[in-house]
C-alpha positions as CSV (number, residue, x, y, z in Angstrom):
1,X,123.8,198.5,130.1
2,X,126.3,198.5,127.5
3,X,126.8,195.7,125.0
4,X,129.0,193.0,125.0
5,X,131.6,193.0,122.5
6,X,131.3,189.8,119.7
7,X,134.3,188.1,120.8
8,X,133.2,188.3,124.7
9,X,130.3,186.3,123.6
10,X,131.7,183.5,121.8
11,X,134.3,182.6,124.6
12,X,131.6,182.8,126.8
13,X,129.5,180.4,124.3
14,X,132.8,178.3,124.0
15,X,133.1,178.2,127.8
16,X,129.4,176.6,128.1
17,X,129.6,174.0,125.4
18,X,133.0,172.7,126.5
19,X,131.3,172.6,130.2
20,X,128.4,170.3,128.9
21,X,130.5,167.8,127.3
22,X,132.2,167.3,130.4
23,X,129.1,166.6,132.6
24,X,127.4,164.6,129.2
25,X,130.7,162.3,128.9
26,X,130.3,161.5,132.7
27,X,126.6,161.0,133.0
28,X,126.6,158.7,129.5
29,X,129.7,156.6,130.5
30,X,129.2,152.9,130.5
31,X,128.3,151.4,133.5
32,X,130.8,148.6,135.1
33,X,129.9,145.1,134.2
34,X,128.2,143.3,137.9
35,X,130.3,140.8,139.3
36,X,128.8,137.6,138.5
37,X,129.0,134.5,141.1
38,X,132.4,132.3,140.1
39,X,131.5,129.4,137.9
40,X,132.1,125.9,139.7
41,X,134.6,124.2,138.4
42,X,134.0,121.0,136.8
43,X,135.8,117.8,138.3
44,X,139.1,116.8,136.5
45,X,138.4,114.3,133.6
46,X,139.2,110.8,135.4
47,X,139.2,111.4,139.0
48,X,136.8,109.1,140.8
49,X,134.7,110.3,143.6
50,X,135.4,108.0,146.4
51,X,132.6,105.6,147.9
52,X,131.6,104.4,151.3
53,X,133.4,100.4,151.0
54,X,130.6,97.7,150.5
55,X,130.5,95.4,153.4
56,X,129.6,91.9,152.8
57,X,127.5,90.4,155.1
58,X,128.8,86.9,157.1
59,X,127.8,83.8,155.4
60,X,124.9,82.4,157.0
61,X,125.4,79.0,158.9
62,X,122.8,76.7,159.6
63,X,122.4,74.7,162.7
64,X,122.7,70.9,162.5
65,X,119.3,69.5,162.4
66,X,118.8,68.1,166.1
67,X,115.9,65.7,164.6
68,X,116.6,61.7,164.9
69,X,118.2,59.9,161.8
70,X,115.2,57.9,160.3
71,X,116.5,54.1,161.0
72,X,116.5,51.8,158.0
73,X,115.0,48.6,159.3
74,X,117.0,45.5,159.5
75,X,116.5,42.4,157.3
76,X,114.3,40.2,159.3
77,X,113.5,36.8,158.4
78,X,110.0,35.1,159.8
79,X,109.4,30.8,159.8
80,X,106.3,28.8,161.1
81,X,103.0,27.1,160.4
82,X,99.9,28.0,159.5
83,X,97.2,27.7,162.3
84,X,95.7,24.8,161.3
85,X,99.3,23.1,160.2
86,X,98.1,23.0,156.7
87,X,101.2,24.6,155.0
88,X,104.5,26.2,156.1
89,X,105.7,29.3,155.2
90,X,108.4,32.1,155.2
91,X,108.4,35.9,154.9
92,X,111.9,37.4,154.5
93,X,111.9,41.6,154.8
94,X,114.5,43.8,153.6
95,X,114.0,48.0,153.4
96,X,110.5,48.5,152.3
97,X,110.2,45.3,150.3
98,X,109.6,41.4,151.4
99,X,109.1,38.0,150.3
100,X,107.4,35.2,151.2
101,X,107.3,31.3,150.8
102,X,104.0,29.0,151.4
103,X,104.2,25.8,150.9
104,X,103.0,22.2,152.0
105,X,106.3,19.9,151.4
106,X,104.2,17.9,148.8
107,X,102.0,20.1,145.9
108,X,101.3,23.1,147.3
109,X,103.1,26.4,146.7
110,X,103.9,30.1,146.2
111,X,106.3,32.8,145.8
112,X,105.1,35.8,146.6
113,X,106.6,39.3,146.7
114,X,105.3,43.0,147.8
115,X,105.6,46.0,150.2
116,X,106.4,46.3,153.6
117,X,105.5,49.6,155.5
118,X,104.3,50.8,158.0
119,X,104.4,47.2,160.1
120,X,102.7,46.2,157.3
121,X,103.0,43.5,154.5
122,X,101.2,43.0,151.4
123,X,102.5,40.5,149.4
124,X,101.0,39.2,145.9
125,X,102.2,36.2,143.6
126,X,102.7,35.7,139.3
127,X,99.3,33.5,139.8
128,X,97.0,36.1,141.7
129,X,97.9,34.5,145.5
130,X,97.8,37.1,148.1
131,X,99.3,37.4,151.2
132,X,99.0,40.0,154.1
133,X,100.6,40.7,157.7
134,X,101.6,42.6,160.6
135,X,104.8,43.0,162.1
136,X,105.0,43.5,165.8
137,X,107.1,42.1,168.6
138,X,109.0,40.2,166.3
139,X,106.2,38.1,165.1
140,X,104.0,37.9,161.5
141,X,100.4,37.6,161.8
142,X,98.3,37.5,158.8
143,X,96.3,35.6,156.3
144,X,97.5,33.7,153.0
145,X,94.5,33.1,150.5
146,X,94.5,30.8,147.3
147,X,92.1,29.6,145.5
148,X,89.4,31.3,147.8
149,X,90.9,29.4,150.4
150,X,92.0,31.5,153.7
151,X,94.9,30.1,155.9
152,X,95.5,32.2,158.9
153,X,99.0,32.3,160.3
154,X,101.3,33.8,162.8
155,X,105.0,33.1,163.1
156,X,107.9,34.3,165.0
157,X,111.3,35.9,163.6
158,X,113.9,33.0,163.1
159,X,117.8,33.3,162.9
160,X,119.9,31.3,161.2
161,X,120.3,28.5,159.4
162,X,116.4,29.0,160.0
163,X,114.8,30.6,157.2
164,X,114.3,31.0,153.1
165,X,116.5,29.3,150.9
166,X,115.6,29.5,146.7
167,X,117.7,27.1,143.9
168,X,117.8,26.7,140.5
169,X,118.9,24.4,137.8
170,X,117.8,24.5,133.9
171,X,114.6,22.8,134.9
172,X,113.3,23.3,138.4
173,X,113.1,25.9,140.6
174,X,113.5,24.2,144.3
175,X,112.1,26.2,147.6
176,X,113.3,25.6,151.0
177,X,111.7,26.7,154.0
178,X,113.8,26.3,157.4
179,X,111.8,26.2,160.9
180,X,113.4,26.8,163.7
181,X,112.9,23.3,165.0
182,X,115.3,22.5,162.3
183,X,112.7,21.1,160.2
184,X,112.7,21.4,156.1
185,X,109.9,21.8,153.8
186,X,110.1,22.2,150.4
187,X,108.5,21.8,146.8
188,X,110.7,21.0,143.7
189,X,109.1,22.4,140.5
190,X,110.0,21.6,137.3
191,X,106.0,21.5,135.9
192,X,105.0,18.6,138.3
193,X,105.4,19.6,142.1
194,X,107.2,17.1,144.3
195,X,108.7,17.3,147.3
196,X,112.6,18.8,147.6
197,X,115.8,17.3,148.4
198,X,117.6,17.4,151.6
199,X,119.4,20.8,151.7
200,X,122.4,21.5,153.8
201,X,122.1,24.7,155.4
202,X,125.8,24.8,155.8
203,X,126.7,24.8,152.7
204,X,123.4,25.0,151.0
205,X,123.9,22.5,148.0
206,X,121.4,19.9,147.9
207,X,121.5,17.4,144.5
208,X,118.1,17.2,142.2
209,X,117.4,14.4,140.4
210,X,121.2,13.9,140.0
211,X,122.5,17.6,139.0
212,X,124.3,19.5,141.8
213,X,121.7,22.7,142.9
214,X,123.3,26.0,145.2
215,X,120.6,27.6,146.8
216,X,120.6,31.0,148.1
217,X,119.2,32.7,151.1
218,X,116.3,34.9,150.2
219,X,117.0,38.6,151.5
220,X,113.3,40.0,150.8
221,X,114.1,42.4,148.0
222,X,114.1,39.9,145.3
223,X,111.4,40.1,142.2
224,X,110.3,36.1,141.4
């Protein structure tokens, strides 16, 4: 075989190298960046996401109550004798409070003031008397006791001018009971008991011991 020349070898040697770059530059190029996934785009500064509206609820009613009223009970106004006719007395009611008057005409008497409930009074004076009743079918029956003494009564319900009638003048304190037979008895107290003056029930003056008295109808809420 004969030899190459010198300058057929380095073209050849040329040739090669300048082949190798070609296939190195391809092989050692950089790779294309991966798609990445788009970023989400943030919500423009001030833009309100919209809500479901609230809904408010109806107002709630209530049903009128279909229970009775309570009834307030009348003022009622009770006259008579004790059993054994040894005083008179009156009991006047108004609301839950009543009053009562016992008293013989002559010495004998007391105001007397309490609670009525129930059908049921109990009344007590300034002076430790004591006086207690039922109400029913328009009558008071009960006891008054003073001074260990027990007087047993029971009276009917009495309308006008039948009833309890209270004056006053700088000295006395006057107390009127009405029956319904028309009847008055009454004690005039100005420290020694006697009995009182006429009283006319129309216009309720009455004089005592000379000085015009004004008496008024006792109601049964009145403190003594």
């Amino acid at each position: 075989m004969g030899q190459r020349s010198p300058l057929v070898t380095l073209a050849a040697t040329a040739v090669g190298l300048v082949g190798f770059l070609v296939v190195n530059s391809t092989q050692t190029g950089s790779p294309a960046p991966a798609s990445s996934p788009p970023a989400a785009t943030p919500a423009a500064q001030g833009t309100v996401t919209p809500t479901a509206p609230e809904t408010t609820p109806p107002p709630t009613t209530t049903p009128p109550s279909t229970a009775p009223a309570a009834t307030a009970k009348p003022p009622a106004v009770y006259a008579g004798r004790t059993n054994e006719r040894e005083a008179s007395l009156a009991i006047a009611t108004k609301g839950d409070r009543a009053a009562a008057y016992v008293c013989d005409g002559r010495s004998l008497e007391a105001w007397l003031t309490g609670t009525y409930r129930n059908g049921q009074l109990v009344l007590r004076s300034k002076t430790g008397e004591r006086l207690t009743a039922a109400i029913t079918n328009n009558t008071a029956t009960g006891t008054f006791t003073l001074s260990g003494r027990t007087l047993r009564f029971s009276i009917a319900k009495a309308g006008p001018p039948a009833g309890l009638y209270r004056g006053k003048n700088s000295t006395s304190t006057i107390g009127w009971i009405v029956l319904p037979d028309g009847k008055q008895v009454g004690v005039d107290n100005d420290g020694t008991p006697a009995p009182a003056p006429p009283l006319d029930t129309t216009t309720r003056a009455a004089t005592v011991n000379g000085v015009p008295v004004t008496a008024q109808a006792v109601v049964g809420d009145e403190t003594f």
